[in-house]
PAGU-479182 format. One line per 3 residues: number of its first residue (from 1); for each residue x, y, z of N, C-alpha, C, CB. Coordinates in steps of 0.05 Angstrom, whole numbers, always signed. Atoms other than C-alpha are relative to their C-alpha. Glycine has a CB too. Example, Ala and Ser with C-alpha at 12.3 -4.5 7.8 and 13.67 -1.06 7.14 Angstrom:
<recs>
1	+18 -24 +0 +246 -90 +156 +18 +24 +0 -20 +1 +25  -16 -24 -1 +273 -21 +143 -15 +22 +14 +9 +9 -29
</recs>
This chain:
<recs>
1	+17 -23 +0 +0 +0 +0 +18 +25 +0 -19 +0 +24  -21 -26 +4 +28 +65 -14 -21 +23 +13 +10 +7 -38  +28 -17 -17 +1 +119 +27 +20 +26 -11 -7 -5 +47
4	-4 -38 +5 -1 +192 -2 -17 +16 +12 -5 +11 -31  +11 -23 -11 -13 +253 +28 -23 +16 -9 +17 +14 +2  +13 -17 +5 -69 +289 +19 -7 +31 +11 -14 -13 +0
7	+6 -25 -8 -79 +363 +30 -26 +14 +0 +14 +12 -11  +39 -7 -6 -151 +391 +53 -5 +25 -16 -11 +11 +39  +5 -34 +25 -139 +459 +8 +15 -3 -22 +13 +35 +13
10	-3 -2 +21 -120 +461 -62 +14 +18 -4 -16 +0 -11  -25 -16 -2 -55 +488 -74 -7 +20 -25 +31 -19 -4  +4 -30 +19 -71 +566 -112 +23 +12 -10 -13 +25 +17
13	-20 -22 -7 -19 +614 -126 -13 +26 +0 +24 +2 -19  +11 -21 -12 -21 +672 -98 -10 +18 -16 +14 +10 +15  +22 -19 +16 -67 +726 -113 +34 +28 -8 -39 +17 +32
16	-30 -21 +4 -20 +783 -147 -17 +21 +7 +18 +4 -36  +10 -20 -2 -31 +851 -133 +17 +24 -12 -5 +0 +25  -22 -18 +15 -4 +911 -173 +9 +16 +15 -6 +15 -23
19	-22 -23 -14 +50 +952 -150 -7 +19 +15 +15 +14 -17  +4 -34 -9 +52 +1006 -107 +15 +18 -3 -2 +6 +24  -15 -18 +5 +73 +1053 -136 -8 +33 +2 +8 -9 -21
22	+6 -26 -11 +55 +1130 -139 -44 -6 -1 +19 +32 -28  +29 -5 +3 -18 +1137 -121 -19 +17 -20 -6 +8 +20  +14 -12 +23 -75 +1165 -165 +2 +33 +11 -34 -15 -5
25	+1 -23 +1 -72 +1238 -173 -23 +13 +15 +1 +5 -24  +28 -21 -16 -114 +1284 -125 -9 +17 -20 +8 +23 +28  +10 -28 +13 -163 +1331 -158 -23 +12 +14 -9 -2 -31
28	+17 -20 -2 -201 +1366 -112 -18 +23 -4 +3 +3 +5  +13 -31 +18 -197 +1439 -142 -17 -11 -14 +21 +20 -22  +12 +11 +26 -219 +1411 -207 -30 -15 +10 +23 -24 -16
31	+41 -5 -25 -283 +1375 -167 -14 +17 +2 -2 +1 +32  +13 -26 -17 -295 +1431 -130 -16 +14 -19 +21 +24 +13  +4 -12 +23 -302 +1467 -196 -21 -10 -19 +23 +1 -11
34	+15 +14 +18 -342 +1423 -235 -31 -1 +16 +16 -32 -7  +25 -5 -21 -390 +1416 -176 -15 +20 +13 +5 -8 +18  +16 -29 -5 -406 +1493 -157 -7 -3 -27 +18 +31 +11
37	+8 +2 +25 -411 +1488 -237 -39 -4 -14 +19 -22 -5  +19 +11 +5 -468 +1436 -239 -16 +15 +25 +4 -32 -2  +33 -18 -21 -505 +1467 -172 +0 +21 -2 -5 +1 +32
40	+9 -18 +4 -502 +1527 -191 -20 +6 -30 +21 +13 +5  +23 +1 +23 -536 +1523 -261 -25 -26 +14 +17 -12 -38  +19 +10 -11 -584 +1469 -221 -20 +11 +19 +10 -16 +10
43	+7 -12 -24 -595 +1504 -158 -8 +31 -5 +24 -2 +21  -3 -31 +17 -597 +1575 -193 +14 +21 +20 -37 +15 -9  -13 -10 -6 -545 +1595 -152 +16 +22 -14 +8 -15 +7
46	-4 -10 +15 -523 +1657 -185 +32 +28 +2 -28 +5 -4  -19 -20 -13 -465 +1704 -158 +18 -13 +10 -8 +17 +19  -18 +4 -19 -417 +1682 -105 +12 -29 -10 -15 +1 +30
49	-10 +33 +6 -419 +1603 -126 +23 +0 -29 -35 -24 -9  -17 -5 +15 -395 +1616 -195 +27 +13 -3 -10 +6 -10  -31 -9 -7 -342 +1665 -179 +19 -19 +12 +1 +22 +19
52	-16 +16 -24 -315 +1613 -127 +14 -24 -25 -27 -18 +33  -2 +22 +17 -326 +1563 -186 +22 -7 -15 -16 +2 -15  -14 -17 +21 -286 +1601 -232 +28 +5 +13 -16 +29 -8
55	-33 -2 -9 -227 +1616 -189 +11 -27 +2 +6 +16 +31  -13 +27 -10 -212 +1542 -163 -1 -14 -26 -16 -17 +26  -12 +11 +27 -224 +1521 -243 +31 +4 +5 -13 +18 -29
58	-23 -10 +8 -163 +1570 -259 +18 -16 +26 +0 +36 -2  -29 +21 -15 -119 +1544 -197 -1 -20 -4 +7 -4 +28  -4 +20 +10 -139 +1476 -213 +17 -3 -29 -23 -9 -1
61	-2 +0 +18 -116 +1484 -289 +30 +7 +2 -19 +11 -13  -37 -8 -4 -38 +1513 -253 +3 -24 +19 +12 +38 +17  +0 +23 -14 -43 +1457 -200 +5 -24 -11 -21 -4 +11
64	+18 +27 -7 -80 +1398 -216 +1 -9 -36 -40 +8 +17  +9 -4 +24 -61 +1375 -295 -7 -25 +1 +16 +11 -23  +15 +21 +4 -93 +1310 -284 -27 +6 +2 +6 -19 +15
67	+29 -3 +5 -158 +1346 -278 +0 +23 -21 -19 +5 +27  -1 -31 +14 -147 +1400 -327 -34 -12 -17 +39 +9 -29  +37 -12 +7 -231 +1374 -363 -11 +3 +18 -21 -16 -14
70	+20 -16 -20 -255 +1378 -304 -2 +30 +7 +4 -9 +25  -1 -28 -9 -225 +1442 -286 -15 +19 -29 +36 +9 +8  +5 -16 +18 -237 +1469 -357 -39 +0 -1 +19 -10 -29
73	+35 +0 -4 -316 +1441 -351 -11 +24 +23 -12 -36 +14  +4 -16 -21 -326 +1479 -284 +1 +23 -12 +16 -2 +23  -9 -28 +5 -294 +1547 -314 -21 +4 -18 +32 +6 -12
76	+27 -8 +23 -344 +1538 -370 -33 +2 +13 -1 -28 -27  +28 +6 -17 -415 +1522 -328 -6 +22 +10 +1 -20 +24  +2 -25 -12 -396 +1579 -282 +9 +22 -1 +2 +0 +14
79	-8 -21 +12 -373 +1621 -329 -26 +14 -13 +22 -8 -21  +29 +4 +2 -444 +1609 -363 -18 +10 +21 -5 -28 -1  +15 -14 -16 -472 +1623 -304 -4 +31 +11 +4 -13 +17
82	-17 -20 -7 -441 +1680 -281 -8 +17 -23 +32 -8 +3  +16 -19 +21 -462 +1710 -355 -29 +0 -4 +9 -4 -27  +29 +3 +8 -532 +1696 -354 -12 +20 +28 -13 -40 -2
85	+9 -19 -17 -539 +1730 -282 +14 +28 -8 +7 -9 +29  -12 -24 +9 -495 +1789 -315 -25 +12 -14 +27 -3 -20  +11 -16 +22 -544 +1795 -376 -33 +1 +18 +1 -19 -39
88	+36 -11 -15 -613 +1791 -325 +6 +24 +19 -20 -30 +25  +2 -32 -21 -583 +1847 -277 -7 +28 -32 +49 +10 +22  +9 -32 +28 -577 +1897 -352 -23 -6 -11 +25 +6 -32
91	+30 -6 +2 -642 +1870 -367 -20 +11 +15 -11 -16 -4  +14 -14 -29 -670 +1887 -300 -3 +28 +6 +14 -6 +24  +1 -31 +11 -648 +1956 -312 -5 +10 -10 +9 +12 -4
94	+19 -14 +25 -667 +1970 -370 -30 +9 +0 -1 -19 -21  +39 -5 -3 -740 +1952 -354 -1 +21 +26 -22 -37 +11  +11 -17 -26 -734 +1987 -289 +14 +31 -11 +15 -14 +37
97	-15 -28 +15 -695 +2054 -323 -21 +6 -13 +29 -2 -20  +25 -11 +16 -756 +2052 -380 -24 +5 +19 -10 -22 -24  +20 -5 -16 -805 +2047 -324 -2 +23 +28 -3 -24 +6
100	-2 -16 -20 -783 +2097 -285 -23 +29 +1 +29 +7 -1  +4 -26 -11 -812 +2156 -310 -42 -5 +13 +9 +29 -34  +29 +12 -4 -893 +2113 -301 +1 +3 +28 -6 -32 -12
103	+9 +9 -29 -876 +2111 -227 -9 +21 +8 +20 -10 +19  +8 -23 -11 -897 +2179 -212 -22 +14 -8 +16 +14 -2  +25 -14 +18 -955 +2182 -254 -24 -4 +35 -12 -29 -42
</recs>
């Protein structure tokens, strides 16, 4: 009789795992940017968000060039934004400048 060994687990090799090597690139700014972007044309956030939007694009885009579409999307959204509340304040005036002289009637 010949007696062999048996082993209760099934010999695998090992699981590989890839290198560690430099981690994935942070892009916060660029986030940041993309995201005041989308809530502010959502939310109709119109002033303050876009400006904020718009600056942390641009330092993302000297920072951050692993997010440079994000950053460039953001700069655009709340650049967009940022002109559409521009052109309703000189419409706002306008109507309220033509209507001025009716208020005293």
């Amino acid at each position: 009789m010949s007696s062999t060994t048996h082993t209760a687990y099934p010999s695998h090799p090992a699981p590989s795992y890839p290198a560690q090597g430099q981690a994935e690139a942070s892009r916060p700014l660029s986030i940041t940017s993309l995201v005041l972007g989308i809530v502010s044309i959502v939310a109709g956030w119109t002033f303050f968000a876009p400006i904020a939007g718009i600056v942390t694009g641009i330092m993302a885009l000297k920072r951050e060039p692993a997010g440079r579409a994000m950053a460039i999307w953001g700069i655009v959204l709340n650049s967009v934004m940022l002109l559409g509340f521009a052109i309703a304040i000189v419409i706002a005036a306008a109507v309220g400048l033509a209507l001025l002289p009716f208020a005293f009637l």
